[in-house]
C-alpha positions in Angstrom: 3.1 -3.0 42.5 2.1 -5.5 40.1 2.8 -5.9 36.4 -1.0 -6.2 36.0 -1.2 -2.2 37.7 1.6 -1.0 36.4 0.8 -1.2 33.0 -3.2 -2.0 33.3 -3.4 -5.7 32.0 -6.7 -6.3 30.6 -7.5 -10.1 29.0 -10.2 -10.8 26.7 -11.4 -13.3 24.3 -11.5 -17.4 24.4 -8.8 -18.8 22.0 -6.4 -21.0 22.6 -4.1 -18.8 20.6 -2.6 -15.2 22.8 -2.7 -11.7 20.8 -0.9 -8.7 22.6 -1.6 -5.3 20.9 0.1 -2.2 22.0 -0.9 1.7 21.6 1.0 4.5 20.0 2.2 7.7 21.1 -0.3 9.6 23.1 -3.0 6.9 23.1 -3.9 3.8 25.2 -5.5 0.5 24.9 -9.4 1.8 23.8 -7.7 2.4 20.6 -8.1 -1.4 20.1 -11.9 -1.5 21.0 -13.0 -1.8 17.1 -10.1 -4.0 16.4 -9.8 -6.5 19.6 -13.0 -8.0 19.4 -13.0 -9.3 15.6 -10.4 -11.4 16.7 -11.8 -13.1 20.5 -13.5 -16.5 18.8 -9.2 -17.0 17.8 -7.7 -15.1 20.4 -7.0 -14.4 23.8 -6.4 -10.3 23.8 -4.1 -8.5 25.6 -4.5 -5.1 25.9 -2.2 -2.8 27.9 -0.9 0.8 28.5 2.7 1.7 28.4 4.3 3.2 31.4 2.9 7.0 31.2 0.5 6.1 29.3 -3.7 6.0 29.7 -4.2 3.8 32.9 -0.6 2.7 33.8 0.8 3.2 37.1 2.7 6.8 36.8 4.8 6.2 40.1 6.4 3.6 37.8 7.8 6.1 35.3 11.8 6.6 35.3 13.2 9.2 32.9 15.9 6.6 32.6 14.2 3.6 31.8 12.5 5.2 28.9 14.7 7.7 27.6 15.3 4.9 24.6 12.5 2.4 23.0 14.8 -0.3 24.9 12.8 0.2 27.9 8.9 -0.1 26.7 11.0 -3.3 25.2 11.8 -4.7 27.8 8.5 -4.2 29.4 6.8 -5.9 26.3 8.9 -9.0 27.2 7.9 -8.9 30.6 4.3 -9.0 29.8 4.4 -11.7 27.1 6.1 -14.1 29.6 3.6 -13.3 32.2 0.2 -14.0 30.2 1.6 -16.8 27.5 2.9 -19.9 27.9 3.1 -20.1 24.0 4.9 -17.6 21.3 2.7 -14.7 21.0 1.0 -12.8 18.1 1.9 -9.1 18.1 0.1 -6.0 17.3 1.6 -2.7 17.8 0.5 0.8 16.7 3.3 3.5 15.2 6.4 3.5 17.8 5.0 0.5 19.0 6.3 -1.6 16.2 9.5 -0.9 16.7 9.4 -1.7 20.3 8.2 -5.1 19.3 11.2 -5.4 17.0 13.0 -4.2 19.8 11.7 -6.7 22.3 11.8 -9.9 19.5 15.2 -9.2 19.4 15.7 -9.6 23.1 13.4 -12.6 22.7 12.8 -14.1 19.1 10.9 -17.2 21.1 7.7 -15.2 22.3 6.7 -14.1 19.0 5.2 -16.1 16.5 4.3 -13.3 14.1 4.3 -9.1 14.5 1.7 -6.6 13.0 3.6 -3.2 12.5 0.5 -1.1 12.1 1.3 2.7 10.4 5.2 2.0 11.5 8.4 3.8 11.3 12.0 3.4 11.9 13.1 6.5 11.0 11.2 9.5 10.9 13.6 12.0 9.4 15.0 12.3 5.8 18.5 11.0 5.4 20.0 11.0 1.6 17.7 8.7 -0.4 15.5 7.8 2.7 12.6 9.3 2.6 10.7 9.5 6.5 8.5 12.6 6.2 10.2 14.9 8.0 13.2 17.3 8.2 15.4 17.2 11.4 14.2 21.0 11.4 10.8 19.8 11.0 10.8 17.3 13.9 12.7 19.8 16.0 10.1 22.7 15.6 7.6 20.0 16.4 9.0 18.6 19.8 9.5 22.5 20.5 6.0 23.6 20.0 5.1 20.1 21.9 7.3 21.3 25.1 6.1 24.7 25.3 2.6 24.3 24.5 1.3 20.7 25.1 -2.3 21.2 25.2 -2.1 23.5 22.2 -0.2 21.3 20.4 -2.4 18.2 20.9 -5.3 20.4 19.7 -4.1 21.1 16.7 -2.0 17.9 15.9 -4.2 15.3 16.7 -7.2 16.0 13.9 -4.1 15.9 11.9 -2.5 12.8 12.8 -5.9 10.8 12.9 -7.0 12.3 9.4 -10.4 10.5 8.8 -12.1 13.2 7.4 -15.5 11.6 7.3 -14.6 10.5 11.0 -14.3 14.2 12.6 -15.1 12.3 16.3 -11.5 9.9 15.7 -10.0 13.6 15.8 -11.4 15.0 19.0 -11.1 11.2 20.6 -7.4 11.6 20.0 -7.2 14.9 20.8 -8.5 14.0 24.7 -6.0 11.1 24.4 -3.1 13.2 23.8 -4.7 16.1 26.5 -5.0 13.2 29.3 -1.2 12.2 29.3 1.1 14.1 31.8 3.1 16.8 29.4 6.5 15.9 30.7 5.9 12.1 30.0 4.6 13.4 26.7 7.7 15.5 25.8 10.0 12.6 26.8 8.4 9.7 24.9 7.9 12.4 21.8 11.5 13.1 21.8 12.6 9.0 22.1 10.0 8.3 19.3 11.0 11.0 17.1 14.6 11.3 17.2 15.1 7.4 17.0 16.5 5.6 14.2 16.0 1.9 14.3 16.9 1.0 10.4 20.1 -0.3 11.1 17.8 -3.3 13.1 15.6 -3.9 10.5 17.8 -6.6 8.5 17.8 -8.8 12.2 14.1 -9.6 12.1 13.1 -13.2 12.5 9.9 -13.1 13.0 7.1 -13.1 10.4 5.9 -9.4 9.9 2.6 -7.4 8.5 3.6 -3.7 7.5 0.2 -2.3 8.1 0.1 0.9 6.5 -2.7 3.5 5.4 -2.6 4.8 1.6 -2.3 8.1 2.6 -0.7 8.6 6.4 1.3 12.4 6.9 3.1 10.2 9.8 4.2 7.3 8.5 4.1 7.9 4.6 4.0 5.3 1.8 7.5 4.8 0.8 8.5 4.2 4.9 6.3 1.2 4.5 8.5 0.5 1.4 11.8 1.0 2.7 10.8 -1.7 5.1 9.5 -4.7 2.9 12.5 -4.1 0.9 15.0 -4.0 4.2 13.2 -6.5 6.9 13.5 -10.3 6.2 10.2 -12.1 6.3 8.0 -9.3 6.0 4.9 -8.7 4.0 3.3 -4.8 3.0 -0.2 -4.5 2.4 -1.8 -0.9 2.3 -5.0 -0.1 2.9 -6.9 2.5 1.6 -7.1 4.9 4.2 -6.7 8.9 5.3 -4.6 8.9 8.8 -2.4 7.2 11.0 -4.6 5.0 13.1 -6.3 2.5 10.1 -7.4 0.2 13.4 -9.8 3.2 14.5 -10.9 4.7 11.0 -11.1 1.3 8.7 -11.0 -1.7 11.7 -12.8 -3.7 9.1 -10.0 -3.2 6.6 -7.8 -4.1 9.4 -8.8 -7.1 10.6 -9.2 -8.5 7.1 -5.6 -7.9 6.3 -4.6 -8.9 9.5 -6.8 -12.7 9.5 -5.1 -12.9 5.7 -1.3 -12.6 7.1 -2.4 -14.7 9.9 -4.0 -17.3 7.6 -0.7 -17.8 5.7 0.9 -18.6 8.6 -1.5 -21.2 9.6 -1.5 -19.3 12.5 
């Protein structure tokens, strides 16, 4: 099996420069379609799905692999080295900006700058840190998710993707969530949920965008916070946005933060 099916490498664009954006929880690479494209006259774009994920290859799933971030990690690395011969730009979505913290850890030289679109280290309270959630909360969650996937994805999604104005985002991710297998679902929910990555925060090297929406029930404002204040060589910018997924409900928005960041870096 190839890297290219295992995790369903697709390349666009004609820069010189390479761009590798990675999906959330629940969703796959056509979340990029309004985002992707602004960036091709700059960029070569690499989309992919994560092991479980959209079109992967599922034979290539192993419980033990990704029962920690560590493992989408390690696959991140594996695709940079395969498709640049340059350090990399890097977009990821929720739980995927951790795993490119994760993964420019492991390998500081492939990334020239991260994108941490709607991300979080943490997502339950802990003293003065303030993640959204409960551990209660997140436990009745991954419960309801486990018994009663499809009912769960129903209900959540609309939620998660807000964009009220936008009542087709909702039912788009809805089908997302509805299309991955529920086991694989349950697993990643419970490594993304249950993971604490603050502690990594104060390693970062690399030059970082927190991407967040103004109003996000996920990922809420003072996450985004918490993270300029603890991550070296990072930058906040908020846009002004209902939901998690600012790259599908205000791509515009996006990409214009994004080519700002970028343009500071001469990159």
């Amino acid at each position: 099996m190839s890297m290219t099916q295992r995790n369903s490498i697709r390349i666009s664009g004609s820069g010189k420069r390479t761009m590798v954006l990675a999906h959330g929880f629940g969703c796959d690479q056509t979340m990029w379609r309004y985002l992707a494209p602004s960036f091709h006259p700059e960029f070569r774009t690499v989309l992919f799905d994560h092991v479980g994920s959209g079109a992967s290859d599922l034979s290539a799933y192993d419980t033990v692999k990704y029962d920690s971030l560590g493992g989408y990690a390690d696959d991140l690395v594996e695709i940079i080295r395969a498709v640049a011969d340059e350090p990399v730009v890097f977009v990821g979505h929720s739980v995927s900006g951790m795993i490119g913290l994760i993964a420019s850890l492991k390998a500081p030289h492939l990334f020239a700058a991260q994108v941490m679109v709607c991300p979080s280290p943490c997502y339950v309270n802990d003293g003065d840190y303030i993640g959204g959630f409960t551990r209660e909360d997140i436990e009745d969650l991954l419960r309801t998710l486990e018994s009663n996937y499809l009912g769960w994805s129903s209900t959540m999604a609309p939620v998660i993707m807000g964009a009220p104005t936008q009542p087709e985002l909702g039912i788009e991710l809805t089908n997302s969530f509805c299309r991955t297998d529920p086991e694989i679902a349950g697993q990643f929910a419970r490594v993304t949920f249950l993971s604490d990555h603050r502690a990594i925060l104060p390693r970062n090297t690399t030059p970082t965008l927190i991407l967040q929406s103004s109003e996000d029930i996920i990922a809420p404002c003072a996450v985004g916070e918490y993270m300029r204040r603890t991550m070296p060589l990072s930058t906040l910018h908020v846009i002004e946005n209902v939901g998690h997924c600012p790259h599908l409900s205000s791509p515009s928005a996006s990409s214009a933060a994004i080519n700002a960041f970028l343009a500071q870096l001469s990159l």
